[in-house]
N, C-alpha and C positions, 0 to 999 in steps of 0.2 A: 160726327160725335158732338160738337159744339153746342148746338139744340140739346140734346140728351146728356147733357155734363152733369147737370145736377143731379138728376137720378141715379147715371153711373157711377157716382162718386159712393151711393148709398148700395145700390144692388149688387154693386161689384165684392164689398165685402163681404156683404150678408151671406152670400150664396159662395163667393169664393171662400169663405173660413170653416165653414161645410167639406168642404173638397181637399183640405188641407190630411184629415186620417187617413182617406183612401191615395193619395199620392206618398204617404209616409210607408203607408204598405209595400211600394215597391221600390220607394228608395228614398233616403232621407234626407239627400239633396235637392231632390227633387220637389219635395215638402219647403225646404228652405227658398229655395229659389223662387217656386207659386208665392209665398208668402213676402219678399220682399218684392216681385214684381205687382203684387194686388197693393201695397203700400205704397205706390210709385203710383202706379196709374192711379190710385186717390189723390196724390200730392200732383199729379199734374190737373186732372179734372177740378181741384178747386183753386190751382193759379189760374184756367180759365173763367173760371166762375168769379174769382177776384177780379182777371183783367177787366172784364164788363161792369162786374158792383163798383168797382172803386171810379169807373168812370162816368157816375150818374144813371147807371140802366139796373132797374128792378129788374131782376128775373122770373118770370114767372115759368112753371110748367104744370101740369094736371095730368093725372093719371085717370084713364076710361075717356079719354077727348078724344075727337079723330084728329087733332090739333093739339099738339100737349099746349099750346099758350093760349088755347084759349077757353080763357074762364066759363062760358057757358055754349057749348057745343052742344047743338040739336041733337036727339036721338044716337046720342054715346053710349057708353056703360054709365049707369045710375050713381055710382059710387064715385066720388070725387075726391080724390087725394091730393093737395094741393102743397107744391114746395113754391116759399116766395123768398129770393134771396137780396136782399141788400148791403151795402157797403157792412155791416156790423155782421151777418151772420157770415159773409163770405170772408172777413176776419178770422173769425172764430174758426173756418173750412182753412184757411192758410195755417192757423195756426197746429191741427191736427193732421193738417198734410204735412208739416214738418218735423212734426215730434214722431209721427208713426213708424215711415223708415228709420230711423234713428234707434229705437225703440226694437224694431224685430230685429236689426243689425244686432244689438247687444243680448237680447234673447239667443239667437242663435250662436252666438259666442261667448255667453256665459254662462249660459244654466245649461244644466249636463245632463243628456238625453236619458237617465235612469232618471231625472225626477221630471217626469211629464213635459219632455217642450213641444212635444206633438199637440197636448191637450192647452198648454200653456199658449202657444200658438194660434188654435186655434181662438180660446175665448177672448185673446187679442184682438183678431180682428172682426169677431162681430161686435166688441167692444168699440172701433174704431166704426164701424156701420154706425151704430148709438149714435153716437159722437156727428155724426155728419148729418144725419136722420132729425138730429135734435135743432142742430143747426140751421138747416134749409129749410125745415119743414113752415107752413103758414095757417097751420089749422093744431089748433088746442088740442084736441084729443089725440090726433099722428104725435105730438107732441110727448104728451103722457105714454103711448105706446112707445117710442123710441126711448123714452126715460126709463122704463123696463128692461126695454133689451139693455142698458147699460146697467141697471142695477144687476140682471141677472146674472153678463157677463163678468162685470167687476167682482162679485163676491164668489165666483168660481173662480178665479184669478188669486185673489184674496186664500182662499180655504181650500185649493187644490192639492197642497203641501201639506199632507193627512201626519204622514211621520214627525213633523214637529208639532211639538206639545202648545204654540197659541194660536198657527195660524185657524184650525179649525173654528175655536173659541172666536179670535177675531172677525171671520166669515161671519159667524153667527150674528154676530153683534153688530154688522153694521148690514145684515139682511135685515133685521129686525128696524133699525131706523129706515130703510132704504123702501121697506115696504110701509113704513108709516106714512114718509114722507111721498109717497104713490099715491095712497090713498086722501092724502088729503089734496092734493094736488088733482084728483078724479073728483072728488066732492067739489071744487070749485069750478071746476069743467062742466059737473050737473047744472049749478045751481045758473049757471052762465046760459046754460043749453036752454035750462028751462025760461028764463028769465027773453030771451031775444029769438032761441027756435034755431040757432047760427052756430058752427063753434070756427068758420074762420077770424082769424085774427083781425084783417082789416075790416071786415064787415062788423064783428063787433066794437072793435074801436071808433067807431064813428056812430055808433049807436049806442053805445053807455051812456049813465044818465048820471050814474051816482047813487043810485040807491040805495038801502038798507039789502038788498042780496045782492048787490053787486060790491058792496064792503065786506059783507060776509065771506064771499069768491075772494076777493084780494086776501081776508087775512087767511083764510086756507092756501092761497097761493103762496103768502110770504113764507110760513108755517113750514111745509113741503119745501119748498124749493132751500130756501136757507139752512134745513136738515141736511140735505144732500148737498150742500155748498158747505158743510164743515163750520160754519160757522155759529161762536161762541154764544150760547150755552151749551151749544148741541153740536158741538166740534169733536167730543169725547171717541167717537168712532173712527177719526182718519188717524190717527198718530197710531194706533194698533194695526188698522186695514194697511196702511204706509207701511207699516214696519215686517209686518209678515208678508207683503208682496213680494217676489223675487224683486231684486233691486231694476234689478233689466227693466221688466214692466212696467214700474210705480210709475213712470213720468206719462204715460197716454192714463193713468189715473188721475192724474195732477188735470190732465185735459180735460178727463173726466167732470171733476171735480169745477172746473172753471166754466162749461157749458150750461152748468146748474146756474152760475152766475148769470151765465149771459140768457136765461131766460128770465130769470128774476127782473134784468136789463129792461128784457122784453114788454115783461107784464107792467112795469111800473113806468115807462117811459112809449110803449108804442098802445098797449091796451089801454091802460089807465092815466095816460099821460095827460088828458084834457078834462077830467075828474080829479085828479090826484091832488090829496091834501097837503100840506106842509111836515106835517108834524108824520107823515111815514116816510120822508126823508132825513128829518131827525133821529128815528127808528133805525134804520140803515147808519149813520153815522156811529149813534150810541154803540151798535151793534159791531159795527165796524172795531172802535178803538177796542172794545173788551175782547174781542177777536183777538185782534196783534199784541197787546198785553199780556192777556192772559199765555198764549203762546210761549211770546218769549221766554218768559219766566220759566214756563214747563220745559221748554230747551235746556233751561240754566241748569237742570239737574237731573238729566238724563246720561246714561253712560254706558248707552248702545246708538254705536253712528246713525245707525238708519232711521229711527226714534228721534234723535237731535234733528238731522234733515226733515225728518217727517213735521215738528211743531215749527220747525223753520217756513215747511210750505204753508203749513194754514196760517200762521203769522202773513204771511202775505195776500192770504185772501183779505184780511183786516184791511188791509189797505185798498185794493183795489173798492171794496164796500165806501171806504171813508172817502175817498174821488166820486166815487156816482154818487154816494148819499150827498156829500157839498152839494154837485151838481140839482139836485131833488130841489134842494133848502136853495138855494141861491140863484137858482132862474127868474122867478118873479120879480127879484129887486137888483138883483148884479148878474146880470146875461155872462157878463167878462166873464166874471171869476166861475163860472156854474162852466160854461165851457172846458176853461183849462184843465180844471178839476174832471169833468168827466171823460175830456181826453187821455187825463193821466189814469186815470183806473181804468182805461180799456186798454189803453197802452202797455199796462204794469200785465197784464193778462198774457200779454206775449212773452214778454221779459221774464216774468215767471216760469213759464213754461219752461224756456231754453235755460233760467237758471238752475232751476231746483229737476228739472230734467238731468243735466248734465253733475249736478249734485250727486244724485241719488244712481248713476252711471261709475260714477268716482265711488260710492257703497259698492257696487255690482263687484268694481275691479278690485278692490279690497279684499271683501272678502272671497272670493275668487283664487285670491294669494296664499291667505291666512287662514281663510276658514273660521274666522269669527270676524263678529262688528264688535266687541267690548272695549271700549275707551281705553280699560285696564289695562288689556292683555297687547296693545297696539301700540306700536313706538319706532319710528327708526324705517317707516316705508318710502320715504322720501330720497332714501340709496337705491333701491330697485325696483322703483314707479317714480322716477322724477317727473315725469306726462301725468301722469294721475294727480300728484301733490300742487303741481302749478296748475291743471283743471280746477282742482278742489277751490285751492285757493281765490285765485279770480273769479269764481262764483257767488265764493262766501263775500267777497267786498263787494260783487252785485248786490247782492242778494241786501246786502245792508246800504245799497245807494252810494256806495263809492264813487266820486267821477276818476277817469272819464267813461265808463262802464254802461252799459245797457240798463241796469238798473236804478242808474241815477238820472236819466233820460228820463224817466217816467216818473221817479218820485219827488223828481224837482218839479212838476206840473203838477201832483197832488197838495205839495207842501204850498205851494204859489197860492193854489186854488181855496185849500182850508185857512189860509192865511187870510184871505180876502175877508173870508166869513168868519173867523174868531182865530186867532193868533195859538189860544189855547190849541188848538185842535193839531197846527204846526208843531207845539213842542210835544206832546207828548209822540206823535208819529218820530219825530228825529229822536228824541231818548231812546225808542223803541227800537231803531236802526242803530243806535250806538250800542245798546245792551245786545241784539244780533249781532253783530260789530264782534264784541268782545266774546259770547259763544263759540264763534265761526273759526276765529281765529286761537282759539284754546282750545277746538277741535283740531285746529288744521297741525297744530304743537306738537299734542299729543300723540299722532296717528302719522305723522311724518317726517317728524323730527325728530332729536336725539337717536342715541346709540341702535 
C-alpha cells in the first residue's frame, strides 16, 4: 500500500462515499461503520504520506505510468495525472485525516436519521476526497477539478436541510461565490496553459518569467482562491454556510475552507515564489487584519451560537493570512522574522481546525439537548453537560491565544513575526484575540451558566 498511499487516500473516498446509499439500504449500521472505517484508512494513508514528507522525501506518483513514480514513462497511457506531496501538503493530508473521523463520529451521533445522514454522509466524504485531491495534487488544473468536487460537495452539505427556512438560501449563496471563485481560478489555469503549454506546478514554476499574463493568472488566482478562503471582503458567505451546516459537519468545512488557503500558500510561494512582488504580500497582510477585525466585531452581536462560532472561525483565517502575508513582505530583508511568521500561520491551520472543530461539536451537543442555538433562550447547561461547558470553554481561550493552549503556540509565532516587521501589526492581532476573549467567554456565561 505504501507506493499507492497517496492515491488511496483520494480514491478511497471518492468511490467509497458512492457506496455509502446502497449499504444504508440494508442496514444502517452498516452504512455507519463503511463511513467511519473509509475515514480511518484516510487518516492512516496520510500519516504515511507524512512519515515520508516530513522526512525530506517529495512524493511523487503519476497516474497512466507503468510506474506511478515515474514522471515520464515510455508508451503509458497519454493522460498524466500527477500527485506531488511535500512536507506542506502532507500537513494539510494530516490535518483532514484528523478532523474527518471525528467529524462522521459526531454525524452519526447527532443528526437524526429523519433528517438525511445517509445523504449527509455521503457528501461528507467525497467532500473529504476534495480535501485530499486539493492537497496532493501537482498539476493546476486536477487542482481546480478537486476544487469542484469540494464546492459541490460543501453546498449540498450546506442546503441539504430543505425544511429549514436559510439553509437553502445559504446553499445558494455561497454556490454562487464558490462558482465564481472556480471560474476565475480556471481563467488563470488558461491564461498559464497558454502562456508555457504546461499546467504542472513544478514545471511551471521554474519557467515563469513575470509577465504581464502571468500577473494577470496571479491576480485571478488571488481573486478565486481568497473567495473560497472566506476572507474579508468576500467572507460574507461562511458565517451563513457555518451556520446552517449541521453542527456535526461544519468542522471538515473549516478544512474545507483552510485548503483554499493552502493553495493560495501554494501559488504565491511555490508557483510565484521567484517572480513575486512585495507589495502582494502587503495584500495578504491588509487582507489578513480586515479579515480578523471585521469578524470579531460581527461575533460581538450575534445571538445564535453557531453564527458566534461561525465569525470566530473566519476570524482565524485573518490570522493565519497575517503570518504568511509577514512571511511574503519580510523574506528579502529579515529571513528570521518571515520564517517565524509563516511557521505560525501554517501552524494556526492546525490549531484551528481542532479548535473551532471541537467548537462547533459543543453547537452540535447543544443543540442536540435543547433544540435551539439562541443565546436568549440558553442558560444553565453547564448542570447537565458539564464535558460540553469545559470543551467549549477551553477552546474559546484557544481560540483567543490563551497559554498554555494549542492556540497560543501558534499565535505567539505570528505575533513574534508581525512584530519584527511593524509592532502595529502585533497590537492590533492581540486586541483582536482579547475582543475574541471577551465574546467567547460571554458566550460560554450565557449558555452554561446560571440557573
Amino acid at each position: 500500500m505504501g507506493t499507492h498511499a497517496p492515491i488511496l487516500a483520494i480514491a478511497v473516498p471518492l468511490l467509497g462515499g458512492f457506496a455509502l446509499p446502497l449499504l444504508a439500504r440494508f442496514h444502517k449500521g452498516l452504512r455507519d461503520a463503511w463511513a467511519i472505517v473509509v475515514a480511518l484508512f484516510v487518516s492512516v494513508c496520510a500519516g504515511y504520506v507524512a512519515s515520508r514528507a516530513f522526512a525530506g522525501e517529495i512524493l511523487v506518483y503519476v497516474l497512466g505510468a507503468r510506474n506511478p513514480t515515474e514522471t515520464l514513462a515510455p508508451g503509458g497511457f497519454p493522460i498524466r495525472i500527477m500527485l506531488t506531496v511535500d512536507a506542506l501538503s502532507a500537513f494539510l493530508g494530516i490535518i483532514a485525516g484528523i478532523i474527518g473521523p471525528l467529524m462522521f463520529l459526531a454525524l452519526i451521533r447527532f443528526l437524526p436519521e429523519e433528517e438525511g445522514k445517509t445523504l449527509s454522509l455521503t457528501l461528507a466524504t467525497l467532500l473529504l476526497a476534495g480535501i485530499m485531491g486539493m492537497a496532493y495534487t501537482g498539476d493546476l488544473f486536477n487542482f481546480f477539478v478537486f476544487l469542484e468536487v469540494t464546492s459541490i460537495a460543501a453546498c449540498g452539505i450546506i442546503g441539504f436541510r430543505t425544511w429549514t427556512s436559510r439553509a437553502p438560501e445559504a446553499a445558494f449563496k455561497t454556490m454562487l461565490l464558490y462558482a465564481l471563485s472556480g471560474l476565475f481560478f480556471l481563467l488563470g489555469v488558461a491564461f498559464l496553459y497558454g502562456e508555457y503549454g504546461a499546467l504542472n506546478i513544478a514545471y511551471v514554476s521554474r519557467e515563469i518569467r513575470g509577465t504581464t499574463v502571468d500577473r494577470l493568472a496571479l491576480a485571478l488566482f488571488l481573486s478565486g482562491l481568497l473567495m473560497k478562503a472566506a476572507a474579508a471582503p468576500m467572507h460574507f458567505w461562511a458565517p451563513d454556510a457555518y451556520g446552517e451546516t449541521p453542527p456535526a459537519a461544519t468542522p471538515l468545512l473549516v478544512v474545507n475552507t483552510q485548503v483554499s488557503l493552502y493553495g493560495l500558500w501554494r501559488v504565491l510561494f511555490t508557483l510565484y515564489g521567484g517572480v513575486l512582488d512585495r507589495g502582494v504580500g502587503w495584500l495578504v497582510v491588509a487582507l489578513g487584519l480586515l479579515t480578523m477585525v471585521v469578524a470579531a466585531f460581527m461575533a460581538l452581536v450575534q445571538t445564535d451560537l453557531g453564527r458566534l462560532v461561525a465569525y470566530g472561525a473566519v476570524s482565524q483565517i485573518g490570522y493565519m493570512m497575517l503570518g504568511v502575508g509577514v512571511g511574503l513582505v519580510a523574506l528579502p530583508g529579515k529571513p528570521p522574522y518571515a520564517l517565524v511568521a509563516t511557521q505560525g500561520g501554517v501552524f494556526h491551520m492546525l490549531n484551528d481546525a481542532l479548535t473551532v472543530g471541537l467548537l462547533f461539536l459543543c453547537v452540535a451537543a447543544v443543540e442536540w439537548v435543547r433544540g435551539t442555538r439562541d443565546l436568549r433562550e440558553l442558560g444553565g447547561l453547564g448542570h447537565s453537560l458539564p464535558e460540553v461547558g469545559l470543551c467549549f470553554l477551553l477552546s474559546s481561550l484557544a481560540l483567543a491565544g490563551i497559554p498554555p493552549l494549542n492556540g497560543f503556540a501558534s499565535k505567539i509565532l505570528i505575533y513574534e513575526g508581525s512584530f519584527g516587521l511593524s509592532p502595529i501589526l502585533t497590537a492590533v492581532a492581540v486586541l483582536t484575540s482579547i475582543l475574541l476573549l471577551a465574546v467567547f467567554v460571554r458566550a460560554f456565561q450565557g449558555v452554561f451558566l446560571g440557573p
